[in-house]
Each structure stands twice: as structure tokens, then as C-alpha cells.
DOZADO-843825 format. One line per 3 residues: their letters; for each residue x, y, z of N, C-alpha, C. Coordinates in steps of 0.1 Angstrom, whole numbers, plus 5000, padded with zeros to 4 digits. Layout:
a = X Y Z X Y Z X Y Z  ...
***
This chain:
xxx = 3881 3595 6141 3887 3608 6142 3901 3606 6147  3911 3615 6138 3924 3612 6146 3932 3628 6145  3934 3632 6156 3940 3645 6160 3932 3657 6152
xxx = 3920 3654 6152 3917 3668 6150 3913 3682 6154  3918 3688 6147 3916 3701 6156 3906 3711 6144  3896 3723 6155 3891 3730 6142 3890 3742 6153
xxx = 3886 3755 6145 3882 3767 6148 3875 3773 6143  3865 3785 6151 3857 3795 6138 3867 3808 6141  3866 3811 6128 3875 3823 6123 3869 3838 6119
xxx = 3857 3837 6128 3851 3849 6130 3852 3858 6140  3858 3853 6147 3864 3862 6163 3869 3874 6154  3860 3886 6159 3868 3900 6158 3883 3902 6162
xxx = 3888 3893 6170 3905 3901 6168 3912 3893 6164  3904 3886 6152 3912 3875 6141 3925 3867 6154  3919 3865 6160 3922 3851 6167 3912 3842 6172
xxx = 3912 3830 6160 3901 3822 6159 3900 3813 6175  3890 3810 6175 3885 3803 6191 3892 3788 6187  3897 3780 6194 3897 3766 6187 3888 3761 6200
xxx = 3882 3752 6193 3867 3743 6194 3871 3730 6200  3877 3723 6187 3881 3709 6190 3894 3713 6190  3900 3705 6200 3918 3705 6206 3922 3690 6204
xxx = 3925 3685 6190 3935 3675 6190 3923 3660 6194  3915 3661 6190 3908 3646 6196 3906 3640 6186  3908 3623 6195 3906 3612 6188 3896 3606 6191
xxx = 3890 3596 6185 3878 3595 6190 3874 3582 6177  3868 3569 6182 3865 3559 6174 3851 3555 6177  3842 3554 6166 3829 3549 6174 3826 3538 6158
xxx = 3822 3526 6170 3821 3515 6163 3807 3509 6158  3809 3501 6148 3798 3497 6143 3786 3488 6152  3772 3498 6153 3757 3492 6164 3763 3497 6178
xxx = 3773 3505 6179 3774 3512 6194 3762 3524 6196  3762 3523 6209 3751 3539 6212 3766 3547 6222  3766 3556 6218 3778 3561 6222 3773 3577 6230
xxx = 3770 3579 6241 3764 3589 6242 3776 3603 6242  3778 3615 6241 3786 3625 6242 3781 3636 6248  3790 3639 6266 3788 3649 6275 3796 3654 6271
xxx = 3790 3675 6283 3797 3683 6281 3790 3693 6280  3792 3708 6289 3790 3716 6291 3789 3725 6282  3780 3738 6280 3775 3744 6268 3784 3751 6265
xxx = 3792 3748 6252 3807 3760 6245 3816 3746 6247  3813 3734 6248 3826 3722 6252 3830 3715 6239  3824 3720 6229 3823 3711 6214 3817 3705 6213
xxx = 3807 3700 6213 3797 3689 6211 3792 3690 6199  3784 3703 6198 3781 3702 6181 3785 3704 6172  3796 3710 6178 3810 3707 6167 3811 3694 6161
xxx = 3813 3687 6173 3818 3677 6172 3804 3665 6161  3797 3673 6166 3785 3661 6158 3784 3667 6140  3783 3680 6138 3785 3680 6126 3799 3677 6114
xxx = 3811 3674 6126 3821 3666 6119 3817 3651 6113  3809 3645 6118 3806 3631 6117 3804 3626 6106  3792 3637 6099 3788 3639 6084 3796 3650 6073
xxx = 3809 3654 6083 3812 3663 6068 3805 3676 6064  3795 3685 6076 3789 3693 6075 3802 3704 6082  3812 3695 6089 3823 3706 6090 3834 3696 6089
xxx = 3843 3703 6084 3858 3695 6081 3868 3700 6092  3877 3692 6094 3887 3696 6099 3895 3702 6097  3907 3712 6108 3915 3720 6097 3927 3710 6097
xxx = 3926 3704 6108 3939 3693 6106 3934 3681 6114  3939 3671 6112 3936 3657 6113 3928 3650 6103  3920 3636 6107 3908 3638 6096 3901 3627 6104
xxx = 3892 3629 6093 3878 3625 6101 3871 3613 6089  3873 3595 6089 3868 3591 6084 3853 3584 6081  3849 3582 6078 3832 3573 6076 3834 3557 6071
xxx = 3834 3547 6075 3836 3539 6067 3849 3539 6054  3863 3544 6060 3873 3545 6056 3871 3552 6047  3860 3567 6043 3861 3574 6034 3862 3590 6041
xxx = 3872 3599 6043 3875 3608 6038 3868 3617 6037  3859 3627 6051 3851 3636 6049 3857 3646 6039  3867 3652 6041 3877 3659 6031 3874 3661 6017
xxx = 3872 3652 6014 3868 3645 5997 3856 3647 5995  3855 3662 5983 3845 3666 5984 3836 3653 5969  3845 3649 5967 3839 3642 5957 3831 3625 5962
xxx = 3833 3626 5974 3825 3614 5980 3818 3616 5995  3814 3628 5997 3806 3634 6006 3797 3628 6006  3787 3626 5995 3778 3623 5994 3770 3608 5997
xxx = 3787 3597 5999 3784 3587 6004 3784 3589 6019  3792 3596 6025 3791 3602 6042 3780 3602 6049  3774 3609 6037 3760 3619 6042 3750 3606 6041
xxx = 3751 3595 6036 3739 3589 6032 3741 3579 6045  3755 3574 6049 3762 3566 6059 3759 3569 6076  3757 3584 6075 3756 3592 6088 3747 3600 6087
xxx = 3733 3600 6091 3724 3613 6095 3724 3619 6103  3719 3634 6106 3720 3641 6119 3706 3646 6123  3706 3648 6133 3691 3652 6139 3695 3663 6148
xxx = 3690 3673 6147 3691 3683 6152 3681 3686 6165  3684 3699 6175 3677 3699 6185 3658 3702 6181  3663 3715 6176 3648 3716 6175 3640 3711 6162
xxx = 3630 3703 6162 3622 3694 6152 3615 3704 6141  3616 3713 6147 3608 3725 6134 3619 3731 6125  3630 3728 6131 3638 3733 6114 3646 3721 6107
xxx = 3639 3711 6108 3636 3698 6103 3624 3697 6091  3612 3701 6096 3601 3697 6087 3601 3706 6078  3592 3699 6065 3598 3707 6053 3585 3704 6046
xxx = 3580 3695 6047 3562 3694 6043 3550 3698 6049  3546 3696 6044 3526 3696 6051 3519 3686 6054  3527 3672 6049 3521 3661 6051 3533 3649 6059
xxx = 3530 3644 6069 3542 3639 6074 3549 3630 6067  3540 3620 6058 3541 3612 6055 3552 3614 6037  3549 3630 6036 3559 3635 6025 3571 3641 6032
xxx = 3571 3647 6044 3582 3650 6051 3592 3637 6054  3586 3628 6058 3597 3616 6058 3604 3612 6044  3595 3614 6032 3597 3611 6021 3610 3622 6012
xxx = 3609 3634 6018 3620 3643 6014 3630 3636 6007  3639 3632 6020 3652 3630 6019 3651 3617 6008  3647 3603 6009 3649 3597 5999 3647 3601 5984
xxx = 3638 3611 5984 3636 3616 5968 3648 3625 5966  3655 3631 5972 3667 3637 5971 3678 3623 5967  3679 3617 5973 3686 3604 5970 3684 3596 5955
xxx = 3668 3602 5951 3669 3594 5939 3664 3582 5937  3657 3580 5950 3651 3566 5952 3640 3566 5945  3638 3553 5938 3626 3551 5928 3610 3554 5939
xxx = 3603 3553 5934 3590 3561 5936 3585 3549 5950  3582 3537 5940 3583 3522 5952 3593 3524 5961  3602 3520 5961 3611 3520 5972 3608 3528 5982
xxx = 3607 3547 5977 3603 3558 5989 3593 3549 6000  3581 3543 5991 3564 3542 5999 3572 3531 6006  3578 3522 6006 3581 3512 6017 3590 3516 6025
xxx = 3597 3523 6022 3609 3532 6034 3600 3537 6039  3592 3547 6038 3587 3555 6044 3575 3547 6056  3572 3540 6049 3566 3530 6060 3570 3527 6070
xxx = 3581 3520 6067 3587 3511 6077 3595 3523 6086  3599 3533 6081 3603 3547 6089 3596 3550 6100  3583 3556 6097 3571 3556 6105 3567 3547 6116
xxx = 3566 3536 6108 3562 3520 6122 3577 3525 6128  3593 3524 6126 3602 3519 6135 3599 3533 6145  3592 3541 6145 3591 3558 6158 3576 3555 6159
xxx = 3569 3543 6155 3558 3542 6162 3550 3559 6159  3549 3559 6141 3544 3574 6139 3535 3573 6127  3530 3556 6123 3526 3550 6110 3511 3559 6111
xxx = 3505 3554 6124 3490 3559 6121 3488 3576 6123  3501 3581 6124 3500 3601 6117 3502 3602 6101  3505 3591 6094 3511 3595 6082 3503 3604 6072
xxx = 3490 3605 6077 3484 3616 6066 3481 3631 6072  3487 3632 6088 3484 3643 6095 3496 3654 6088  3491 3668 6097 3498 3679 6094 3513 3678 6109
xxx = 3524 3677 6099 3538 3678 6113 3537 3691 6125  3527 3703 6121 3530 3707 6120 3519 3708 6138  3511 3703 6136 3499 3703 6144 3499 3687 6157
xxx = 3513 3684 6155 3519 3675 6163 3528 3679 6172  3527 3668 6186 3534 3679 6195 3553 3675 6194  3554 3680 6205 3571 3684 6202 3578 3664 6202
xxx = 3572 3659 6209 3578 3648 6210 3578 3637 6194  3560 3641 6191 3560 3635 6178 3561 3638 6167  3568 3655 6164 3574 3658 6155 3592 3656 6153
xxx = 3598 3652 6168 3610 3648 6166 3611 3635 6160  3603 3623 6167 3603 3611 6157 3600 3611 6143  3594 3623 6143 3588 3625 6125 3604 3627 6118
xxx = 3612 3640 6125 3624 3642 6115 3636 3627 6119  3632 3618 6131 3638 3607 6129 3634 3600 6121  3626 3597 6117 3618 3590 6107 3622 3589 6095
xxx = 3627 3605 6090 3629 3610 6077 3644 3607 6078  3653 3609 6086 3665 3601 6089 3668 3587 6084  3661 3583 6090 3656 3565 6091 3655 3560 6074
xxx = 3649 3572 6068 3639 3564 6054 3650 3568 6047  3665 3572 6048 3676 3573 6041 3683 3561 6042  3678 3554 6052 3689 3540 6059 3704 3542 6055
xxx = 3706 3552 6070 3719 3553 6073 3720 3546 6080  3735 3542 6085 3739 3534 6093 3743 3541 6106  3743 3550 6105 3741 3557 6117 3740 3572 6123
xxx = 3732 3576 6132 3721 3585 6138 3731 3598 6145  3732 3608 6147 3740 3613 6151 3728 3623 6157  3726 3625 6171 3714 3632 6174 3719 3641 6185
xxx = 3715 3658 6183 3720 3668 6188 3715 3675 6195  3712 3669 6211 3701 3671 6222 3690 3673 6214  3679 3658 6207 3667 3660 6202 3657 3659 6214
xxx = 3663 3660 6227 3653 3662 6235 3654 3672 6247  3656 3682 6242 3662 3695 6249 3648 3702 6250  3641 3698 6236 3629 3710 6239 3618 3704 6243
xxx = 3622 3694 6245 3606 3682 6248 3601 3684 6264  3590 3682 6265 3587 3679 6279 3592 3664 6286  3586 3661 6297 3593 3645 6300 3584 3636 6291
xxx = 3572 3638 6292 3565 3626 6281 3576 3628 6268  3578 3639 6261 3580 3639 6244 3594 3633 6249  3601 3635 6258 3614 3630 6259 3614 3617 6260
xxx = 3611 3610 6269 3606 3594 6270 3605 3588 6254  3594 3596 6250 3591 3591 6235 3603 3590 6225  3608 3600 6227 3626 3597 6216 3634 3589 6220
xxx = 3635 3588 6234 3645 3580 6240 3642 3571 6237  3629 3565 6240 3623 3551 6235 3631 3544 6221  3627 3553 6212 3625 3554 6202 3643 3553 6198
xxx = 3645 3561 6202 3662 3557 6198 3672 3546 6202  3663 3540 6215 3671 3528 6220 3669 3517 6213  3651 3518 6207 3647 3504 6201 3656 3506 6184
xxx = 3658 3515 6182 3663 3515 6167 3678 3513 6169  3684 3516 6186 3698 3511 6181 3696 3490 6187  3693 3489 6198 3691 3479 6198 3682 3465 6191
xxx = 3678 3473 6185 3666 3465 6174 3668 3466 6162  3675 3475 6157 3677 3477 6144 3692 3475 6135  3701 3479 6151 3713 3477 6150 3722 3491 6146
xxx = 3710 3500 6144 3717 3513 6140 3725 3521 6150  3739 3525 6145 3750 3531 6155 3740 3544 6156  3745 3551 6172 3737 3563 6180 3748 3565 6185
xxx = 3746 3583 6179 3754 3591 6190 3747 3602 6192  3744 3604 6202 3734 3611 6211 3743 3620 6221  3739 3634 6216 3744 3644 6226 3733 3645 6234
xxx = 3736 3649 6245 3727 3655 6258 3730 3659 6270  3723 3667 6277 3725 3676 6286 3717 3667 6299  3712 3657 6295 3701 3649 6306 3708 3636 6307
xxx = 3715 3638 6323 3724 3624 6323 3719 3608 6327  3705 3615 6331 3695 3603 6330 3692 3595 6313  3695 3604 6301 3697 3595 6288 3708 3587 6287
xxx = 3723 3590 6293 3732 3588 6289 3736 3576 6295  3726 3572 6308 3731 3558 6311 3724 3545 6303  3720 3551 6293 3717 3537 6282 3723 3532 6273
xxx = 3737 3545 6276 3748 3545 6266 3752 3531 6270  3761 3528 6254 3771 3516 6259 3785 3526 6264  3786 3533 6259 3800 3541 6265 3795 3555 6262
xxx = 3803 3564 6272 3798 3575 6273 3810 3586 6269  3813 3594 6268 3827 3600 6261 3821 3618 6266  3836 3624 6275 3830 3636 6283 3838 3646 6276
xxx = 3839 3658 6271 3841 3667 6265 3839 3679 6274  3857 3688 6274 3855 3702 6277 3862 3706 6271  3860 3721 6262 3871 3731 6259 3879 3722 6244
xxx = 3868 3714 6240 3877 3707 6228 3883 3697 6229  3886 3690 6241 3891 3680 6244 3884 3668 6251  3886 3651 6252 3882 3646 6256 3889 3643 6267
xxx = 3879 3644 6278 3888 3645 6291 3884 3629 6304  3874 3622 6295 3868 3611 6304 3860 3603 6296  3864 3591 6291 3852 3580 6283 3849 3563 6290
xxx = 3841 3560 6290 3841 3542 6296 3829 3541 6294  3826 3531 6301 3809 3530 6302 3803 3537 6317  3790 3536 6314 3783 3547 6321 3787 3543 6336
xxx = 3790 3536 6344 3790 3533 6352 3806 3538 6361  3814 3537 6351 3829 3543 6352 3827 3556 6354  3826 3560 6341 3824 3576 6343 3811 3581 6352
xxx = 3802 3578 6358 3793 3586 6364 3799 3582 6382  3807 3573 6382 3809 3566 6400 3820 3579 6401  3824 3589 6387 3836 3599 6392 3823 3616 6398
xxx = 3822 3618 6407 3811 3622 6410 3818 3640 6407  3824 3637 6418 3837 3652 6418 3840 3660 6407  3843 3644 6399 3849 3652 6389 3842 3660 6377
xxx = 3836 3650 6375 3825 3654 6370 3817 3672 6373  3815 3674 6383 3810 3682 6390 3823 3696 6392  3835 3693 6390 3846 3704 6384 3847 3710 6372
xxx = 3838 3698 6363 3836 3706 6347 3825 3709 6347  3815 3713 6353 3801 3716 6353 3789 3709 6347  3791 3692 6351 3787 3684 6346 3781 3675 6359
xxx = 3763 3669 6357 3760 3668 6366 3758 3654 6365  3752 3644 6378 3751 3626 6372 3740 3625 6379  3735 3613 6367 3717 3609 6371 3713 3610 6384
xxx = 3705 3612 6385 3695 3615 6398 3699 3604 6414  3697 3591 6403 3702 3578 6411 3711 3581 6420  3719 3584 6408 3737 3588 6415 3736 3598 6423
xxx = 3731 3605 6421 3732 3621 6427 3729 3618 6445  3718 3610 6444 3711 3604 6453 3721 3598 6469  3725 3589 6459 3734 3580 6465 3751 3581 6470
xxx = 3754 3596 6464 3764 3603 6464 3763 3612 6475  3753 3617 6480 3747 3623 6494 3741 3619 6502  3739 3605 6499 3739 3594 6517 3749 3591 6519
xxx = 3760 3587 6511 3767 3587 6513 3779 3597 6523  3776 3607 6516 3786 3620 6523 3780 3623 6540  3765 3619 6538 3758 3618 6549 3763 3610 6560
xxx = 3765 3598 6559 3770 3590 6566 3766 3572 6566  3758 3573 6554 3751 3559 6547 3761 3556 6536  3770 3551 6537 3781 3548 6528 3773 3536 6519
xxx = 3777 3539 6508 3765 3532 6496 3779 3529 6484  3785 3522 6481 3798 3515 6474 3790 3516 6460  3783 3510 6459 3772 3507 6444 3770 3521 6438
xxx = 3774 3521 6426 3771 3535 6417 3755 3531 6409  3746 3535 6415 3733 3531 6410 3728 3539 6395  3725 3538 6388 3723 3548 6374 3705 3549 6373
xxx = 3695 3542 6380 3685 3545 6376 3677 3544 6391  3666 3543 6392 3656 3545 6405 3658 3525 6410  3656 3520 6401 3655 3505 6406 3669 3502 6415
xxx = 3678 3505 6410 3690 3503 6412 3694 3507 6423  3692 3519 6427 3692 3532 6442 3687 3521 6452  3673 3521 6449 3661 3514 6459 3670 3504 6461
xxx = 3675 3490 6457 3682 3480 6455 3693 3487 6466  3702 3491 6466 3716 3493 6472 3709 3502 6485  3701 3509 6485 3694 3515 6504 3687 3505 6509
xxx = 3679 3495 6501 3674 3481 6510 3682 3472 6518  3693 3472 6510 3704 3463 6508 3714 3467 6518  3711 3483 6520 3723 3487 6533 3714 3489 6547
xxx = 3702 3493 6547 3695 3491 6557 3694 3476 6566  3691 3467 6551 3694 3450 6559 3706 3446 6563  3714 3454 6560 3725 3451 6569 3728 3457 6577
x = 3719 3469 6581 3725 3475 6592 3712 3474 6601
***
């Protein structure tokens, strides 16, 4: 992405809202790139630019050096970048899961063989092979999201663009995506960019990228961006638990230097200040 800016042009006093304000923004090939920011900050703006589901009004936005603009090669975009949406029911589109994953490649045109072994290997990569002849519909929220990842997957894009798929989940269904999305970027090699509101996902990011009012206001890796506690907390944006943790012994009077991102980590740096004191 380079300077782009966009608006919706529905505002009743025909002065359009702008969304995105001028951002650039590069995400590289097998990154997990997570993207914060508070609700109205652009994010899903920002994620349906990825694929060409919105254009920009100025700048541009490429895929593999092609030109979402170009309505005449969208189609390679779309096949390059998938999107996964929050809620998994306006995703499914069959009665059988195992034809719901199968959708998208027959749209593609993929020979009849080819679908049955994508669709396989779709399934085993979300750990969803032995539902393939159940109903999506009578599965719960966690393993209906890996279902519409699945169907993602059996397009073999090169990369996942996923828009809080775990906002509706409970902690097990969330676990299960998360899982599921770390083994496919680090196992598979597939680029992830994962919106979310749960900053406990975002430290599996390799880099994290912060978003308010259209603009990018804070990116590094998780560890940069979450040790800024303040600031963070000026845009209405909150940090893992760990952190959270360790940010109020500190203020307490247990000064703790270490930005800890998960429970192992915390425990580690309070053991570690206690034996010294």
C-alpha cells in the first residue's frame, strides 16, 4: 500500500467520512502481521483493500505487483489473497461441509480431482477431516470458523486476511482458530493478517501494526509496541494480560523492566524479582 486514502460517501451532509488517511503499509511474503485498533479505526477497511473488495480513491494498493484497480486482473488478487470474515455463518453456503470447503475451488474451475484433494488436505490443515460428511451447520462456532478457513485454504492463496474470526467464539473456539492459524502460517508458510480486538492473539504476531482514525500511528514487533503501555491506553487500546499485569506492579512499587507477553513469561520476571530481592 502506498498513500492511500479512501471514504464512504454516504454521509447525509455529502461530506464523506475518510477511513483511511494516507497509509502505507508493506506486508511481506510468510509474515503473520497482526492489525490493532479501536472500533471505527479502519481495520476492515483496511482488510477488504487487500483483496480488491474496496479500491482506493487515491494511492494504490498492490498484490504481487498487480494492481487491485485493474478490473481486468482482480481475479488473480482474489485467488492470491483470501478473506475470512468475523462471523462463520455468513460464510457457509452448503449442507455438507465437505461441499462447503469445495465451493470456492469449483468457482475457480478447478478440475473435479484436484477439488477432492484440496479439499482434503483443507480439512486435515484446521484439523476438520473427520467432520467432512457432517452438517456446518450443527457445528459449534469454533469449528465452523475453521470450516470457512478451510474453504479459504482449498483456493491456495498465498495469503489469509482474517477479520476478528474470533470475536464470536468462546475461549475454547478461539484457541482452536488461533491454533489453527499459527500452524498454517508457520507450517505452511501462508502470509496472516489477522485483525483483533484480543491482544493476547497479537503477540504471536511477527509484527504488529496499530491503527486510529485511518492512520498508522505505531508498528514493530509485539514486544516494542506492547512495552508502550500509556500509549497505547490513549487510543483506547488495551495489552495482554501479562503485560497488563506487570505494568501494575510495577506502578505498585515492584519495578519489573521485562515486557512479559504471556503467563510463562510474567511468572519468569516476578520469580526473578523476588530472588533478588
Amino acid at each position: 500500500m502506498k498513500n492511500v486514502c479512501f471514504s464512504y460517501d454516504e454521509a447525509e451532509d455529502n461530506n464523506p467520512e475518510q477511513v483511511l488517511n494516507n497509509i502505507s503499509l508493506e506486508v511481506k511474503k510468510g509474515e503473520f502481521l497482526a492489525l490493532l485498533g479501536h472500533n471505527g479505526s479502519g481495520k476492515s477497511t483496511l482488510a477488504k483493500m487487500f483483496n480488491g473488495i474496496f479500491v482506493p480513491e487515491s494511492g494504490i494498493v498492490t498484490v504481487n505487483g498487480i494492481d487491485t484497480k485493474n478490473e481486468d486482473t482482480i481475479f488473480d488478487v482474489r485467488k492470491s489473497v483470501g478473506l475470512v470474515l468475523q462471523n462463520p455463518d455468513n460464510q457457509l453456503v452448503a449442507s455438507i461441509v465437505e461441499e462447503d470447503v469445495a465451493f470456492g475451488p469449483e468457482n475457480l474451475g478447478i478440475p473435479s480431482a484436484e477439488i477432492r484433494t484440496r479439499v482434503d488436505a483443507a480439512l486435515k490443515a484446521v484439523d476438520m477431516f473427520e467432520y467432512a460428511k457432517h452438517s456446518p451447520h450443527k457445528l459449534s462456532g469454533g469449528q465452523k470458523q475453521r470450516v470457512a478457513i478451510a474453504g479459504i485454504i482449498a483456493m491456495e492463496p498465498e495469503c489469509i486476511v482474517l477479520d476478528e474470526p474470533t470475536a464470536m467464539l468462546d475461549p475454547q473456539g478461539r484457541s482452536e482458530v488461533m491454533n489453527t492459524i499459527i500452524k498454517l502460517n508457520r507450517e505452511k508458510g501462508i502470509t496472516i493478517i489477522l485483525i483483533t480486538h484480543y491482544m493476547d492473539e497479537a503477540v504471536f504476531a511477527d509484527r504488529v501494526v496499530v491503527l486510529d482514525n485511518g492512520v498508522v500511528i505505531d508498528q514493530g514487533v509485539p514486544k516494542e509496541v506492547f512495552a508502550k503501555v500509556e500509549f497505547l491506553k490513549t487510543h483506547s487500546l488495551d495489552v495482554p494480560q501479562a503485560t497488563e499485569l506487570a505494568y501494575k506492579l510495577s506502578a505498585a512499587g515492584m519495578k519489573i523492566d521485562a515486557v512479559p507477553l504471556n503467563v510463562e513469561e510474567c511468572v519468569s520476571c516476578i520469580l526473578k524479582k523476588l530472588g533478588a530481592e
